[in-house]
C-alpha positions in Angstrom: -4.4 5.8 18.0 -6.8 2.6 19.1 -5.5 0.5 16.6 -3.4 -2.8 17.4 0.5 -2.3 15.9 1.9 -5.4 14.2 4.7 -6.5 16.3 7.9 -4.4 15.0 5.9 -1.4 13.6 5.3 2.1 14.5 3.7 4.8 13.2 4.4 8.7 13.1 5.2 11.7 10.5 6.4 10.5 7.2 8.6 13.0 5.2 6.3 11.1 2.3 3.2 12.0 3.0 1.2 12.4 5.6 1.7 9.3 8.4 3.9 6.6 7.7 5.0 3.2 8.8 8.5 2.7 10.4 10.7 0.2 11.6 10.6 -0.2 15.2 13.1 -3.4 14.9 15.7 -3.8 12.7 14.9 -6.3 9.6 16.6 -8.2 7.3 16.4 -8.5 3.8 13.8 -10.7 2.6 12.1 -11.5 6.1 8.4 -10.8 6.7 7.7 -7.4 8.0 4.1 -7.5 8.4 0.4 -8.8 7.0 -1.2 -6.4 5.5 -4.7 -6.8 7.3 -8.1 -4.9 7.5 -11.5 -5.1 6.4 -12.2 -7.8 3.3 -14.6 -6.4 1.1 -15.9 -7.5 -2.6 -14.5 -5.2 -5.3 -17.4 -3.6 -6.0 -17.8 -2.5 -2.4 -13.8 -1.5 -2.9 -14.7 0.7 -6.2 -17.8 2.4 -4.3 -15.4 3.0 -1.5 -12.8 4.4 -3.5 -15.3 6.9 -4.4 -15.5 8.5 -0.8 -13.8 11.7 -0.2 -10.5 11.4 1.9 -7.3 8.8 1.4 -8.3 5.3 1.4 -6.3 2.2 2.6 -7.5 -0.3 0.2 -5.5 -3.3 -1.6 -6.9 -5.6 -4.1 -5.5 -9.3 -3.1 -7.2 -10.6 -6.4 -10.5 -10.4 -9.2 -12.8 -10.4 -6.6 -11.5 -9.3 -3.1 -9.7 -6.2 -1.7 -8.5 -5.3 1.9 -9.2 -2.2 3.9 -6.5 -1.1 5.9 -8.3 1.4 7.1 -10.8 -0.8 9.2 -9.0 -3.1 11.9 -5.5 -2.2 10.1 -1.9 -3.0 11.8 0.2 0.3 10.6 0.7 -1.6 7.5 -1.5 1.0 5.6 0.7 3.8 6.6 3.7 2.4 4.1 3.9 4.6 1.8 4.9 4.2 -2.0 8.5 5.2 -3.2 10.3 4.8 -6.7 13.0 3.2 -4.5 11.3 0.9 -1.7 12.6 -1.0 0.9 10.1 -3.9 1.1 7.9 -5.7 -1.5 4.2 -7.2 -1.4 3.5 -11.2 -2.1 -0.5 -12.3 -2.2 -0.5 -15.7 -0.9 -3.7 -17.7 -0.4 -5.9 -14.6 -0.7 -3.5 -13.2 2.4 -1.1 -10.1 1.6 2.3 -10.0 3.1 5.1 -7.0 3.2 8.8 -8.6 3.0 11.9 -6.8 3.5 13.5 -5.8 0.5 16.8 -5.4 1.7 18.6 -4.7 5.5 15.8 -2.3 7.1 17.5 -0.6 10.0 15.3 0.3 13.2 13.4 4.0 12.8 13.7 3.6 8.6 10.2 4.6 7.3 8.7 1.7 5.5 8.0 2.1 1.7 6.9 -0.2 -1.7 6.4 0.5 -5.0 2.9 1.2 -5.1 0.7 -0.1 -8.3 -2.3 1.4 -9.6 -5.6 1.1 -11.4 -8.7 2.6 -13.0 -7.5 6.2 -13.1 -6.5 7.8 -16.2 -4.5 10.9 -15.2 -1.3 10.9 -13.2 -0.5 12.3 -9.7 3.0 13.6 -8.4 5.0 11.1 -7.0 6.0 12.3 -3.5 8.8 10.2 -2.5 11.9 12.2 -3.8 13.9 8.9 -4.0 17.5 9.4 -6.1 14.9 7.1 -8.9 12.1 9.1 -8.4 9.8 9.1 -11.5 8.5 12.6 -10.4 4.7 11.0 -11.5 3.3 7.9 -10.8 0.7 6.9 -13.7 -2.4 5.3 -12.6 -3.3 3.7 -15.3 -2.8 0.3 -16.9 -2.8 -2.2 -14.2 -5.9 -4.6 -13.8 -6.7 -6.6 -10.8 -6.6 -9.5 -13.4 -3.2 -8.9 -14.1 -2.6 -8.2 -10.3 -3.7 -11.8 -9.7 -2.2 -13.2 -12.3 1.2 -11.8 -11.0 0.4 -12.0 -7.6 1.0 -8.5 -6.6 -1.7 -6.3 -5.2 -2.9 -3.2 -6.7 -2.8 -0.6 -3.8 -5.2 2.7 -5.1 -5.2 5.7 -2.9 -8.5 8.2 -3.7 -7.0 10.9 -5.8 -9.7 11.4 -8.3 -10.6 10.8 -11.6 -12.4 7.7 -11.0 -15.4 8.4 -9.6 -18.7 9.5 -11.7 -21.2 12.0 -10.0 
């Protein structure tokens, strides 16, 4: 892995999905774990790629930018979503920042409650949290209302909004 950790994070096997985002330090609740950091790119560029085959790392930050983790990213696009997370996301200033949610101890996988957009079907929610909705639906969220609340709206590719 050639990318640059932010300091405090590691990266390996989530029981999640896939890779995930763990503590390397202990953190306490309501201190900043991270930036979430990574290409900026207009929505529209964000939509097309969104349409690519494969996950995508992408967060809106408001109505007309989004980040992509998945190009100069710090681990921070390896947290996973859970129906029981450990940290939260706060926008500020066009900038996206993970907080601690409560006492994180050191090896704990990383998680927040993911929110989605533009798809109209629902996917399985893989987190298997005591509170685990079993399906996470995709729809009803806007990047208006994302602004407008200040909380991103993280969408992983998993179909249904692409045309062609």
């Amino acid at each position: 892995m050639t990318e640059r950790l932010a300091f405090g994070l590691a990266i390996g096997k989530s029981g999640i999905h896939g890779r995930g985002c763990f503590a390397a330090t202990p953190f306490h609740q309501n201190q900043r774990i991270a930036e979430y950091v990574g290409e900026r790119i207009s929505l529209a560029e964000a939509e097309r790629r969104r349409c690519a085959p494969g996950e995508q790392c992408i967060c809106d930050v408001d109505s007309e930018w989004a980040v992509d983790g998945s190009q100069g990213g710090n681990g921070t696009q390896y947290i996973n979503h859970s129906c029981q997370p450990n940290s939260y996301v706060i926008v500020s200033e066009r900038r996206i920042f993970i907080y601690a949610l409560r006492e994180i101890a050191s090896g704990e996988e990383l998680t927040t409650d993911y929110l989605y957009e533009l798809y109209s079907e629902q996917t399985s929610c893989l987190c298997h949290s005591a509170t685990c909705d079993e399906t996470t639906s995709l729809a009803g969220v806007s990047s208006e209302s994302a602004e407008a609340s200040q909380t991103p709206v993280w969408t992983p590719n998993v179909g249904g909004a692409c045309e062609g």
